[in-house]
N, C-alpha and C positions, 0 to 999 in steps of 0.2 A: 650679823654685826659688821657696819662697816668700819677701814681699815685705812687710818691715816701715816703718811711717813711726814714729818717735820724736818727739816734741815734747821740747824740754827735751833735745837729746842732749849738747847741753855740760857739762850738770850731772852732778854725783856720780853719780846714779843712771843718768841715761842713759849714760854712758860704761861701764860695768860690763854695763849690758843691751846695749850696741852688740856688744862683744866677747862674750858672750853667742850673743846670736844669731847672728853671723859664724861662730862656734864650732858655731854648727848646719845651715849653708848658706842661711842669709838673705842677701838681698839688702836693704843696710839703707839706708835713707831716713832724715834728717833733719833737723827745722827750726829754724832758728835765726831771733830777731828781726835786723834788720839794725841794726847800729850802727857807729859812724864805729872803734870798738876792739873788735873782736869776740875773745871770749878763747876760744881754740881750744886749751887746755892740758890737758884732760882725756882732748883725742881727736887730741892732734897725732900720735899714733904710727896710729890707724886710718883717716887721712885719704885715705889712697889706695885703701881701701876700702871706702869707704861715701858716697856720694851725700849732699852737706850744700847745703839750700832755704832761701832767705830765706819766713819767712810770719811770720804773726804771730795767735795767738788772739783776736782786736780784730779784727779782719779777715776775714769771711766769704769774701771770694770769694777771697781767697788758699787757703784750706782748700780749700773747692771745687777750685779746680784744680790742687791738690797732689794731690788724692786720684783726678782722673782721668785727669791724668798719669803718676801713679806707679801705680795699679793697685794699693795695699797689698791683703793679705790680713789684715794685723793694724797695729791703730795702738793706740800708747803713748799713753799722753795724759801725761807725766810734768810739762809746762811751768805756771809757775804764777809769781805774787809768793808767794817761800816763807818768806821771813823770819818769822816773828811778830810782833817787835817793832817792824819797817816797815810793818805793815798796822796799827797805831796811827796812825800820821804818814800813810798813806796807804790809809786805808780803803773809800773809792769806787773804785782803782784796782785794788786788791785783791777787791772785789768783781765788776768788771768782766774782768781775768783771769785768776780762779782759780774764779769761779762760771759768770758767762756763757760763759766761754771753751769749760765744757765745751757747754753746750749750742751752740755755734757747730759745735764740730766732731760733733758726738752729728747736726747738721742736715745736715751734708756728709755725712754717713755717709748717712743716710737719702735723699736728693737722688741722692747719685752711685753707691750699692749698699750696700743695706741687708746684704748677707752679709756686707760686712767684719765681723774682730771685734775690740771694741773695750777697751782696760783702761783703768778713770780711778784715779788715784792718789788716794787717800780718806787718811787720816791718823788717825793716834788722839790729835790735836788737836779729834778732832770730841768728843770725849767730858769732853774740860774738866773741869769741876767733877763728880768723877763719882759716878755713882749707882751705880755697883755695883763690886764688887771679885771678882775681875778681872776684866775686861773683855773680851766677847767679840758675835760678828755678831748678837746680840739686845739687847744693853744699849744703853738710854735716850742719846740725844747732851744735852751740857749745856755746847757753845762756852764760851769764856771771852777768844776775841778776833777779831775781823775775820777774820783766816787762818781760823779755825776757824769761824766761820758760815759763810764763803767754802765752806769745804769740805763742810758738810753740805750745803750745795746741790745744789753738786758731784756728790754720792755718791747724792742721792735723784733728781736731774733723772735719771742714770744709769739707776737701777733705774725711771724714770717711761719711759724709750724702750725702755728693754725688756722692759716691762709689755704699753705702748702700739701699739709698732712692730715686736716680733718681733727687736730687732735683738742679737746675742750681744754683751750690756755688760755688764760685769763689772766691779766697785769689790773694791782691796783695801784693804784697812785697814791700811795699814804704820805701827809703831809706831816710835820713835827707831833710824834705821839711824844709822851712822855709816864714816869711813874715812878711808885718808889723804887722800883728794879731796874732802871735808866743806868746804865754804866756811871762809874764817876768822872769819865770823862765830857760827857757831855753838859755843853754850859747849864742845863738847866738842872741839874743834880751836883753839878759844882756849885751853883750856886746854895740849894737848898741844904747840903753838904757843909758849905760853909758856914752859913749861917747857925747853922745848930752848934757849927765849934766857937762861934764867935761869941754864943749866947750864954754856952758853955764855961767861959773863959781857956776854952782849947786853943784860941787864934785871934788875932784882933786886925786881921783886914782879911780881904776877896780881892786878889787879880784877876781881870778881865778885858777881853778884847773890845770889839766894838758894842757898845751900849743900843747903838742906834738900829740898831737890825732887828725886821721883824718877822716874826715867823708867826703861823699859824699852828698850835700848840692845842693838840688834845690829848686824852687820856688812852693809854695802850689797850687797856682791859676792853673800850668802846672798839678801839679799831680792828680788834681779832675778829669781832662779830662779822664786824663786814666783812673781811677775807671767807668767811666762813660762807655766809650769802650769797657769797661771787660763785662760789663752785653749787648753788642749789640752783641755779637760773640754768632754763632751757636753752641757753644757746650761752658762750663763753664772747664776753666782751670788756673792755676796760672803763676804769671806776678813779675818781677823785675821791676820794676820801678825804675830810677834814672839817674843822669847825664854820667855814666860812666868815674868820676875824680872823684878826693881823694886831699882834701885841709885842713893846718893843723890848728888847734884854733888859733895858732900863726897867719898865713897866715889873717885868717878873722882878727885877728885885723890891722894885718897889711894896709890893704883895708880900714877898717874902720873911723879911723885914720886919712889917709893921705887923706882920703874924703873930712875931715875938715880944713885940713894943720897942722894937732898934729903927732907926732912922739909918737907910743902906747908905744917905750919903758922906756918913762919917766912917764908914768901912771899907766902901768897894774903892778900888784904884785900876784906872785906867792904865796896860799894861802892852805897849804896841805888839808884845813878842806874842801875841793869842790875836791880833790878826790876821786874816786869809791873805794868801798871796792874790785873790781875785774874789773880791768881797760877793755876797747876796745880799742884797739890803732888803729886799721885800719881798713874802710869800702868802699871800692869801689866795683860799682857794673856792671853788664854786662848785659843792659836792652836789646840788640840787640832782644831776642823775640818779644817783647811787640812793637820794633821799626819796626819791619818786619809784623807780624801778626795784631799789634793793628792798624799799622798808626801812632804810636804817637810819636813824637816832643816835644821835650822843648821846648820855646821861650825866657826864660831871662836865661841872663848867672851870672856866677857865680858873678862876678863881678855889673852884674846890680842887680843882689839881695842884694848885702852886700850894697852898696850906696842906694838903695831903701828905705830899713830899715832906715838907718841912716838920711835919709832927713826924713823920716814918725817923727821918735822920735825925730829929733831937732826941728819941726814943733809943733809936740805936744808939747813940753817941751816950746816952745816960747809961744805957747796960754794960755799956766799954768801963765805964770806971769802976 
């Protein structure tokens, strides 16, 4: 039976990839920081299935012997400060675990068995201000915040140890996933968030930053596959992931919305104080590699994702009352 360690399995994406890999006869590992409120909500149903570690990406010798302990055959590296707009307000901390974090554990790998193999979560936040259209595993990076320096580092220390050290690392380039298990702080689960409370009579508007930005927006549950894919190829190399469309914040509410029979432009409100200090305005991507070499496929469209959410949170928001 092989043997995964997860970083980040509390989050949207690990929880998708725990059930995932359980789904293939993993024996799944996972770390979690240790905090006085640990929010175990994403994985309180696979709890009695999977192995959950206090460590911490700050912490070398926790890594260290997580990995000699547990023996993974494959680690996730999915943990990170992942907000954008938090690595503003907190830019050194962000830098120290989302860039050094990987090389802390990229070191544990190499120390305690360089044949693990390993995926680090790369972002198509590294492409920021971008230089090309669409975006795919050769185009220029051009950050435009903390998280996104953060992450080039990330993605190159990656491909520098397995340049340097022979070790199977592999960066995928995942562009906007999304799902009902999306934080609340991101716009598009604010949005979907909103909308069930507006639908509700819980609230009667949405603040939001800029409308006009577009991102390439898939479904979380789709993009674990691929990480999953990346570490079964005979040789470790890097992976765009994403829908290959560009839909704009406007557009999602639009969906959202009319999901419910509400017209968003009697609710939403343009709200400067939710823009970036250094905008992205476009991110579409060109997964064609990953569609050719990986095998991998989407299955929900843009569309079933935006209504997905929004029956998740009007469901939730009706069991609250």
């Amino acid at each position: 039976m092989p043997t995964a360690l997860i970083t980040g399995i509390t989050g949207q994406d690990g929880s998708y990839l725990a059930e995932l890999l359980l789904s293939k006869g993993y024996k799944v590992v996972g770390m979690v920081r240790r905090s006085s409120t640990v929010n175990f909500e994403r994985i309180e149903h696979l709890l009695d299935d999977i192995t959950v570690l206090q460590g911490d990406l700050q912490d070398q010798g926790s890594l260290l012997s997580m990995l000699e302990e547990y023996k993974p055959t494959e680690v996730y590296n999915l943990a990170a400060q992942s907000f954008v707009p938090t690595s503003w307000n907190q830019p050194a901390l962000t830098g120290d675990v989302t860039a050094l974090g990987v090389t802390r554990m990229l070191e544990a790998i190499r120390f305690v068995n360089p044949k693990i193999r390993f995926y680090q979560a790369s972002s198509s936040e590294m492409f920021g201000k971008v230089l090309e259209v669409p975006q795919k595993e050769s185009t220029p990076f051009y950050p435009r915040s903390p998280y996104g320096v953060a992450k080039v580092y990330g993605h190159w220390i990656t491909i520098n140890y397995r340049e340097s050290f022979d070790i199977f690392a592999t960066s995928g380039i995942l562009f906007n996933h999304e799902s009902p298990r999306r934080g609340l702080e991101f716009v598009t689960r604010k949005i979907t968030d909103g909308v069930a409370r507006i639908k509700l009579g819980k609230a009667n508007e949405l603040r939001l930053g800029n409308l006009d930005s577009q991102r390439d927006w898939g479904f979380a549950g789709d993009y674990v596959h691929a990480m999953w894919l990346m570490l079964q190829q005979d040789h470790p190399d890097n992976y765009v992931i994403g829908m290959g469309e560009t839909h704009s914040v406007k557009e999602f509410c639009e969906i959202a919305f009319s999901h419910v029979g509400l017209d968003y432009k009697e609710y939403v409100k343009v709200d400067e104080r939710y823009y970036r200090p250094a905008e992205v305005d476009l991110l579409i991507s060109d997964p064609s590699k990953a569609r050719t070499q990986l095998k991998w496929e989407p299955d929900v469209t843009f569309n079933e994702l935006v209504t997905m959410m929004v029956d998740s949170d009007v469901a939730r928001h009706k069991k609250m009352n």
